[in-house]
Residue, then its C-alpha position, 0 to 999 in steps of 0.5 A: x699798270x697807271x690806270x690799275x693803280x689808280x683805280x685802286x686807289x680811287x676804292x681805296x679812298x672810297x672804302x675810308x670815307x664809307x668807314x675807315x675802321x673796316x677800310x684799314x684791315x682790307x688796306x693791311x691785308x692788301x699790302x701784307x699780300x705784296x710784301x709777301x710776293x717773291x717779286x721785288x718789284x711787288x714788294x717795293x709797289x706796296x710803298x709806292x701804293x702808300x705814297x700815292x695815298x698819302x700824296x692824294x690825301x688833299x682830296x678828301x677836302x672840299x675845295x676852297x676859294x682863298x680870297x686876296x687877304x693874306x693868310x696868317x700861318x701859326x705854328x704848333x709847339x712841337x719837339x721836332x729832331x733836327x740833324x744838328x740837334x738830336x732834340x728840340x723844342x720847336x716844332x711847325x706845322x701849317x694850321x691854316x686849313x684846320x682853322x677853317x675846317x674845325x680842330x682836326x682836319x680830314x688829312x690829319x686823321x687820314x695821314x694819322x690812318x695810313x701811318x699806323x699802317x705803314x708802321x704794321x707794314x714796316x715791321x712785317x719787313x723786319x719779321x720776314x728778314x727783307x734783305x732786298x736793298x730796293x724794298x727797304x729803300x723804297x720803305x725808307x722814301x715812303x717813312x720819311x715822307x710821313x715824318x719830314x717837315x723841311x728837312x727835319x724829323x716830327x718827334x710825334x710821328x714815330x710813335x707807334x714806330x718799332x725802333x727794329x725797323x729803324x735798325x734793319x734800315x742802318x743795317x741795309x745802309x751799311x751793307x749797300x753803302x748808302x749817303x753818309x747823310x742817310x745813315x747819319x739821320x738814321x742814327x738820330x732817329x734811333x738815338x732818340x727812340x732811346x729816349x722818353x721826353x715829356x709831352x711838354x715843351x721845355x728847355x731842359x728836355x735832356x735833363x728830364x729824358x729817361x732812357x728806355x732800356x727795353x728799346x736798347x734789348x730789342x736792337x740788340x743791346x750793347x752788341x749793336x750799339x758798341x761792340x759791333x763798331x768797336x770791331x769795325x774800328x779794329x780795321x782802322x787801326x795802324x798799318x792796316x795792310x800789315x794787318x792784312x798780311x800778317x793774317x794771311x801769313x798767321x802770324x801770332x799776336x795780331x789781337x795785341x798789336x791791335x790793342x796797343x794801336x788802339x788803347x791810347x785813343x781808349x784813353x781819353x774818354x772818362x769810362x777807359x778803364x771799362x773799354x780796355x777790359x771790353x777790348x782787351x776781351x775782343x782782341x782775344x777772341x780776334x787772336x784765335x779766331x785768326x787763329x783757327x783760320x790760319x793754322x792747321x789744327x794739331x790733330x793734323x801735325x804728324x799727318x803734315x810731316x808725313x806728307x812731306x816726306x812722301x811728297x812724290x807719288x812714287x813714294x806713295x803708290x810705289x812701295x809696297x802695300x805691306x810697307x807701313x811707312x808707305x800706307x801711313x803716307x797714302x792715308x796722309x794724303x787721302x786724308x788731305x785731298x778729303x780736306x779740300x774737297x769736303x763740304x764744310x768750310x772748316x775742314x776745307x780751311x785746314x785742307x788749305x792751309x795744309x797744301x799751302x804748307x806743302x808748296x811752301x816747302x817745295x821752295x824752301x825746304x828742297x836743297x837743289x838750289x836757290x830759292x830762285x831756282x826753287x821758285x822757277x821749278x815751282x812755276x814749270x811744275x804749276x804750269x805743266x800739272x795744269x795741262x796734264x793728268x795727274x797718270x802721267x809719269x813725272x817728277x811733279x809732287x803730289x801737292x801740286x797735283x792736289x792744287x790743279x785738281x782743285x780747278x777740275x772741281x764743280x764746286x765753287x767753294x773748292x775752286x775758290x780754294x786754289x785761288x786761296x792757296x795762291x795768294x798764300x804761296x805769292x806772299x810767302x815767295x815775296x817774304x822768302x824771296x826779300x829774307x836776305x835783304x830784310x836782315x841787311x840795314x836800312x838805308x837810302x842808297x838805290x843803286x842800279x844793281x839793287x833796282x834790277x834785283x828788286x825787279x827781277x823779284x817782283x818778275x819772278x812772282x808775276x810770272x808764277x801768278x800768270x802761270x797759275x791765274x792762267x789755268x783759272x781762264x782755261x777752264x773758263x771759270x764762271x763763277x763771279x766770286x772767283x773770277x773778282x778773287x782773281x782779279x784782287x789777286x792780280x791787282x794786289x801783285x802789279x799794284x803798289x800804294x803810294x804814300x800821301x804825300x806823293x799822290x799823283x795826279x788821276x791814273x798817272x802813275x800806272x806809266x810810271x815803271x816803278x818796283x818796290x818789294x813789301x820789305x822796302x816799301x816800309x823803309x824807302x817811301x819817304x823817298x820815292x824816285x821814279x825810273x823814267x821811260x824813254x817815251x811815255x805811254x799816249x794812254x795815260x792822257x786818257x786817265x788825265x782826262x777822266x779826272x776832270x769829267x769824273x770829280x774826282x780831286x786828289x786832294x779828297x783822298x788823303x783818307x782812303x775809303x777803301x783797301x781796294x786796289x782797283x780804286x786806289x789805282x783809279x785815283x791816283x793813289x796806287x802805281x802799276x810798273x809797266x814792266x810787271x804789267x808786260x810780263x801778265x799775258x794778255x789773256x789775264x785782263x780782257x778775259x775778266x773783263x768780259x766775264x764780269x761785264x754783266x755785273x758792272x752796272x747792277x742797279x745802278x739807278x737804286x745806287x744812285x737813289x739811296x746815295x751808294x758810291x762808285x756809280x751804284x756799286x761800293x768804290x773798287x767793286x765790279x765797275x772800278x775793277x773793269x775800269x782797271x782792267x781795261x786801262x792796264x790792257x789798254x796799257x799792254x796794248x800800247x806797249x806791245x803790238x803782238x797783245x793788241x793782235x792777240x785780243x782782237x784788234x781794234x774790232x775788239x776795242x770798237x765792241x766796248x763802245x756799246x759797254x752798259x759801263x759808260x767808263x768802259x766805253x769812254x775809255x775804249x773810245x779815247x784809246x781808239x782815238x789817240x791810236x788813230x791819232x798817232x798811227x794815222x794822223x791823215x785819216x784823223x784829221x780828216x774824220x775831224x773835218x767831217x765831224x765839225x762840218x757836221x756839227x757846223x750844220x746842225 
């Protein structure tokens, strides 16, 4: 492949000196040829073809013996684009060799050849709607090798540059999360490309700027420069996870408390009145896309109540054909298990939040009992439909049959459903469940008696998770995407923030046994008192240790980065109570673990090239959330030896030591060790012995 290149490059160089016009549509066909390769790799070697061109472009000179006498280095007045100051008027640009060899040199014209061809190429990627991350960091690489000078940008050299190129590139920056400093130098580029300066240099080059409103349409126009991160913002408002929740629950005005939260910061800049009227049209439109998503369209209400009248199958099956009652029902319930299992997301979306109507009622319409006892029979019933075949004579409603049934589905989209339902169901068991203690006065008081109540909450929706999450892994789900909603879904349940002001040190806080309802936790953070254990886990040392090695710093995270659970855990910012985590089966954290092992380290060294966070993937993606899930069973592990059988043991432990995730293995390796510390202390010792006489020795 080196020898390939290099020959090619070697005609190439041949071809432009014989004659440069005819060189330079062979060189464009060529390239246009690799960028239309199914192959990535392809595609990203057309730029590394370019590089190499331009890096070799030194040959085109003759070769010239510098006498002993000091070179006088003379700079060009040349607007340059600093990352402080999106417009300057000092330019530099070495002449030295120019001076000899006439006006313009050889390199010159060659790098001014290849640049108008990289340019074509640049927008060929644009009109072929190249999404690939390594392709467009690699093209990125090659541009600013053309236009940098010491670390700041040639005005001159983006002529000829169609400034779509330099959007998709902000697109492909925010998509993969690359370095703030990338995409703060992207913004300067496209910022300036806006604008049309006078050739001259002058000091009053603002002043004189005129704004290019065809390069604005050609972007986008207002939508890309200012409605798209207005609505970024909206995640930014207050209470971002009482956001979240509301949506889930569909509760209505969710645009106009984000408004509020909003409009206050609106009002300091000079054109408000013009951003309230733009806002105020986008949370409307917020309103009822939430809208759509989180209520059941009204076409459907009747059919609704009619389900849930006939909610057992014997009502259904069992009247009479004549009976119209009976066939209104049958077609009600057709009708719904065609929402689930159709096509189009709109309809499954209905589908969803029908069934997720359904089960809701199951505990809090029934008059059998409690709403505790309501949500026990919920568990069993989850429990048994997911083992048995909806034939079997039972007492289970229809709605639950329709739920497990979504598992036994092919599509992914319709298992994803149950996952859906789920999450609706555990949050509106929270709320029902916390209903009577949000309707009590707030006060500070934490009695022994509350504290147990709040646990026996938070056990009660633990175990009607572990029942249904537990089904997913006995179909042995295969499907990244639900297999990380099930991990969200398991995270979101055991994990409980911390506030700001109580941050803790790196993973501390998974051993703390500490239990707050969704209700409580808006009233009782300023006030956080941990319940001690009797002794703590030697596992969180581990964690402690990592801190150290991995850079991260408490103090850094007083702005989160990210909701998810699974990084806030890492860090220190979220607790996991230790009597929720041992109610979870075991099952539920090393089965994601190996399922998600072959998506935890993708293109890690691409991340790591382009500046991405989280080791090549966004912070809490597939490497954090395996990180998390092995601390939370090397947690269980520790806590009860009947989950340490049940996984495999320490052989299990000793396969991760060869885990592509090096986070993986350093954690399993540490859990070994202090195991055989605490557990054998005499075969640790004398491991440690041979292990430094080894040292001592080499």
């Amino acid at each position: 492949m080196m020898i390939t290149g290099m020959v090619l490059l070697k005609i190439l160089f041949c071809r432009y000196v014989l004659d440069s016009g005819t060189a330079a549509p062979l060189t464009l066909s060529m390239l246009e040829e690799m960028l239309s390769s199914p192959r990535t790799a392809c595609r990203v070697r057309a730029f590394d073809l370019i590089l190499n061109l331009a890096v070799h472009a030194h040959l085109l000179e003759p070769l010239i013996i510098d006498d002993n006498s000091a070179i006088e280095e003379e700079y060009s007045q040349e607007l340059l684009l600093n990352s402080e100051d999106q417009l300057t008027t000092q330019g530099r640009r070495k002449l030295a060799s120019s001076k000899k060899l006439g006006s313009t040199s050889a390199i010159d014209k060659f790098e001014s050849w290849i640049l108008n061809i990289l340019y074509d190429i640049l927008l060929l990627l644009v009109q072929i709607d190249e999404m690939e991350e390594a392709v467009w960091a690699s093209a990125l690489s090659c541009l600013l090798y053309f236009v940098c000078d010491r670390g700041n940008i040639w005005r001159n050299r983006l002529k000829g540059l169609d400034i779509r190129v330099v959007k998709s590139i902000l697109v492909i920056s925010r998509i993969n999360s690359w370095a703030e400093v990338v995409h703060c130098k992207l913004v300067c580029i496209l910022t300036n490309m806006l604008y049309q300066v006078p050739d001259e240099s002058t000091k009053a080059v603002m002043s004189t700027a005129n704004f290019l409103v065809d390069q604005l349409d050609l972007i986008g126009g207002i939508d890309f420069i200012f409605i798209e991160p207005i609505a970024a913002l909206l995640t930014l408002a207050d209470a971002p996870e009482a956001f979240y929740i509301s949506v889930k629950l569909g509760v209505e005005g969710i645009g106009e408390l984000l408004r509020r939260s909003l409009s206050t910061t609106l009002d300091r800049y000079p054109n408000s009145e013009r951003l309230h009227t733009l806002l105020e049209n986008i949370t409307e439109k917020l309103d009822r896309i939430i809208s759509s998503f989180t209520h059941l369209d009204t076409e459907f209400f009747q059919l609704k109540q009619i389900t849930k009248s006939n909610k057992l199958k014997g009502n259904v099956e069992g009247s009479s054909t004549r009976n119209s009652v009976a066939m209104k029902a049958k077609l009600a319930w057709s009708i719904l298990h065609s929402l689930l299992h159709s096509d189009r997301i709109l309809y499954r979306q209905n589908g969803f939040i029908w069934l997720g109507d359904l089960l809701i009622a199951e505990i809090s319409d029934s008059r059998n009992g409690s709403i505790w006892s309501n949500v026990r029979s919920l568990q069993n019933k989850i429990a048994y439909a997911g083992v048995h075949d909806s034939s079997d004579p039972s007492d289970i409603p229809l709605s639950i049959w329709l739920m497990c049934g979504l598992l036994k589905s092919k599509n992914n989209s319709i298992r994803w459903g149950f996952l859906v339902v789920l999450e609706r169901l555990l949050m509106r068991c929270k709320f029902l469940l916390d209903e009577s203690e949000m309707q009590q006065p707030s006060n500070s008081d934490v009695s022994p008696g509350n504290r147990d109540t709040r646990l026996e909450k938070a056990i009660t929706v633990i175990d009607i998770m572990s029942s249904a999450l537990s089904l997913v892994a006995q179909i042995n789900e295969t499907d990244r995407i639900n297999i990380l909603k099930m991990c969200d879904i398991l995270f979101s349940q055991l994990c409980l923030k911390v506030p700001n002001s109580n941050l803790m040190p790196f993973g501390e806080g998974i051993q703390r046994p500490k239990v707050f309802t969704r209700t409580e936790e808006i009233r009782k953070t300023s006030n956080i008192n941990f319940v001690s254990q009797q002794e703590s886990c030697p596992w969180d040392q581990i964690m402690e240790e990592t801190d150290s090695k991995s850079g991260y710093s408490v103090s850094s995270h007083f702005v989160c980065e990210t909701a998810s659970m699974a990084a806030l855990l890492l860090r220190g910012q979220a607790i996991a109570p230790m009597q929720l985590v041992a109610r979870v089966p075991a099952a539920l954290f090393y089965w994601p673990l190996i399922q998600l092992a072959g998506a935890a380290t993708d293109n890690i060294a691409l991340g790591v090239a382009v500046g991405s966070k989280g080791r090549g993937n966004l912070p809490g993606a597939t490497s954090d959330i395996r990180a998390t899930l092995l601390l939370l069973l090397v947690g269980k592990c520790t806590a009860d030896p009947t989950a340490f059988q049940e996984v495999g043991g320490e052989e299990f432990f000793r396969e991760l030591l060869d885990d592509t995730d090096s986070r993986v293995a350093y954690y399993s390796s540490a859990f070994l060790l202090k195991r055989m510390m605490t557990e054998k202390p005499e075969k640790y010792q004398h491991m440690l012995q041979k292990l430094i006489y080894k040292a001592q020795q080499v």
